[in-house]
C-alpha positions as CSV (number, residue, x, y, z in Angstrom):
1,X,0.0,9.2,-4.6
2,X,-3.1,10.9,-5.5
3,X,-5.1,9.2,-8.6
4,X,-5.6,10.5,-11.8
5,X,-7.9,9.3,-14.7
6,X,-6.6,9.2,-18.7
7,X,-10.1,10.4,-20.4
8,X,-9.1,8.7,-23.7
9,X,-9.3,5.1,-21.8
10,X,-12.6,6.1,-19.4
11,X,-15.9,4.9,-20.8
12,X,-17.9,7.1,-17.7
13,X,-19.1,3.1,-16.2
14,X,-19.0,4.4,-12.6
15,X,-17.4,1.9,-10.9
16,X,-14.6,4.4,-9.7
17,X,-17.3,6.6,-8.4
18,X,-18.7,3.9,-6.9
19,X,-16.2,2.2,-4.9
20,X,-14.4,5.9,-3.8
21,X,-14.3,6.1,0.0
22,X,-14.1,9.8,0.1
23,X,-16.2,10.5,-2.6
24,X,-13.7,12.5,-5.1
25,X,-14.3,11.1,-8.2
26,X,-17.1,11.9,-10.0
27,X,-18.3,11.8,-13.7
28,X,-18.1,14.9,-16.1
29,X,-21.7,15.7,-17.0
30,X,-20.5,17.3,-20.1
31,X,-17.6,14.6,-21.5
32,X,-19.3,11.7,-19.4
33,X,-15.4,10.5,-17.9
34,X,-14.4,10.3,-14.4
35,X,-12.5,12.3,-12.7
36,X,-10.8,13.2,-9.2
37,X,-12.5,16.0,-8.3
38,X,-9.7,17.4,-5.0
39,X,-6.9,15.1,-5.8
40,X,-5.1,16.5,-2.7
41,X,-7.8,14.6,-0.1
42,X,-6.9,11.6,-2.0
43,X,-7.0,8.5,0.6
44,X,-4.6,6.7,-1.4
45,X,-7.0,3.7,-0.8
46,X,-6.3,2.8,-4.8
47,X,-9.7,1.2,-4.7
48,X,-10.8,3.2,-7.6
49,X,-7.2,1.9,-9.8
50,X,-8.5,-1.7,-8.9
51,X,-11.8,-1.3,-10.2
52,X,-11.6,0.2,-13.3
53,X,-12.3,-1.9,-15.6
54,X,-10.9,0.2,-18.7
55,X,-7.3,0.4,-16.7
56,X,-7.9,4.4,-17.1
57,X,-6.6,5.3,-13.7
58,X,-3.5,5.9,-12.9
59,X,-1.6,7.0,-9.4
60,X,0.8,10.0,-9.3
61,X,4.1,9.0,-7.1
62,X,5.7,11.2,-4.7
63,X,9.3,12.9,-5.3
64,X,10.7,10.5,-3.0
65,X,9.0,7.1,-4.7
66,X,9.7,8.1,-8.5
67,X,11.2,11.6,-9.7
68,X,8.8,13.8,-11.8
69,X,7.5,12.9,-15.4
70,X,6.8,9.4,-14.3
71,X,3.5,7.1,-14.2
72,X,3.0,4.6,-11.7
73,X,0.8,1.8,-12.7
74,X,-1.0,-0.4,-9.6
75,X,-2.9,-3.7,-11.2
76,X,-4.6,-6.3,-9.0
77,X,-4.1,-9.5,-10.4
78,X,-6.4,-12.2,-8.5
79,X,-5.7,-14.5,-10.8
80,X,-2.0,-14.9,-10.1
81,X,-2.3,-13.9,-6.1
82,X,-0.3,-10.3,-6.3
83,X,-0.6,-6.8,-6.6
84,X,2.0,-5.5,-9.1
85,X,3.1,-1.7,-9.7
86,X,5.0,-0.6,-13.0
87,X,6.7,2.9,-13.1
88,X,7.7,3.9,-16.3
89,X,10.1,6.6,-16.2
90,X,10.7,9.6,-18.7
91,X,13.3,8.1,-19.9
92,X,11.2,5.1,-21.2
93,X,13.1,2.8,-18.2
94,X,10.6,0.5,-16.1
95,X,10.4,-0.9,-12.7
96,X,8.1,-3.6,-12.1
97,X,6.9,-4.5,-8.4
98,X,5.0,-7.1,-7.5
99,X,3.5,-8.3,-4.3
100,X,1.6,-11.2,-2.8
101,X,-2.2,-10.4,-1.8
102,X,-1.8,-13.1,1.1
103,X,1.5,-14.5,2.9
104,X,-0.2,-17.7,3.2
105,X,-1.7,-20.2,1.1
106,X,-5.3,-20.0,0.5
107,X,-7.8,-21.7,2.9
108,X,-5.1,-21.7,5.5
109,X,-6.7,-19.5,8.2
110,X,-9.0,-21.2,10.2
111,X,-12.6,-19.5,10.0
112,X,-13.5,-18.0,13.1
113,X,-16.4,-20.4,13.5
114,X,-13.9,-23.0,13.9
115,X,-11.6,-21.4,16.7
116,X,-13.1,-21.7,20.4
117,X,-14.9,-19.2,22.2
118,X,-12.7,-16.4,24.0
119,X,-12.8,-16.8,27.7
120,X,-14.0,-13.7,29.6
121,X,-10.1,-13.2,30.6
122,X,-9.7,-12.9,27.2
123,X,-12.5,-10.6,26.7
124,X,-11.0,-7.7,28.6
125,X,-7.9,-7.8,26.9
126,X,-6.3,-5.5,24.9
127,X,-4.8,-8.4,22.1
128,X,-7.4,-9.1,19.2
129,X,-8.0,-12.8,19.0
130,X,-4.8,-15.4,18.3
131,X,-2.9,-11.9,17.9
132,X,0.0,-13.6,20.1
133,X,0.3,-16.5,18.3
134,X,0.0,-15.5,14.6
135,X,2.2,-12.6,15.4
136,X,4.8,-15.2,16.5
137,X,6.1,-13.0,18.8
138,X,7.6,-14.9,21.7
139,X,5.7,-14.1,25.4
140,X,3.0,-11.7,23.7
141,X,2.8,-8.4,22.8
142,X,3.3,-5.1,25.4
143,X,0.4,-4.1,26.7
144,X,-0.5,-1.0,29.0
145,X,-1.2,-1.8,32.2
146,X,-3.9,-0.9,34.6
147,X,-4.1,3.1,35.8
148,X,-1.4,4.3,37.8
């Protein structure tokens, strides 16, 4: 869902500029409002939606999310812990989503200061660190095995 920028709400601040990993948006020199430059090698990343502080971005969802005529909305809302989405339909009907940023309380993952050091077995392997046991996943995960 490539981004898209209402020029009535941009004040030309930056910050989507800024924060764009594939550098698309970029400030009219003329109008002094952001735009997306090649919306088609949009990341999707949505950084820019999150940063703007005016709310002027917007996303544009695919046939299969939302048919056409539609506006998706993506908001990041530290304050309550979630990410929510709003479409808004052409027929004036809304959906609201909303998502947790974490699946676990704050301040519950251990730091990785506090965990103990990886053994040299555990070096070589191919799981990232406590991957088993966060995972939950009962005996570990698959894992290729040395060359045939």
């Amino acid at each position: 869902m490539p981004t898209f920028v209402y020029m009535t709400r941009c004040d030309g601040c930056g910050h989507c500029v800024d924060v764009c990993p594939s550098d698309i948006m970029h400030i009219d020199k003329t109008y002094r409002r952001a735009y997306n430059i090649e919306p088609n090698m949009c990341w999707e990343c949505y950084s820019c939606v999150k940063a703007c502080p005016q709310n002027a971005i917007d996303a544009r969802g695919y046939a299969d999310f939302a048919p056409l005529g539609h506006s998706v909305r993506a908001l990041r809302e530290e304050e309550k812990g979630t990410i929510s989405w709003k479409l808004k339909f052409r027929d004036g009907r809304e959906k609201n989503f909303v998502s947790p940023i974490r699946t676990t309380p704050w301040g519950t993952i251990p730091s990785p200061t506090n965990l103990e050091k990886p053994s040299a077995e555990a070096m070589q392997s191919q799981e990232l660190a406590h991957e088993p046991d966060a995972l939950n996943i009962e005996g570990g995960l698959p894992s290729l095995k040395g060359a045939v």
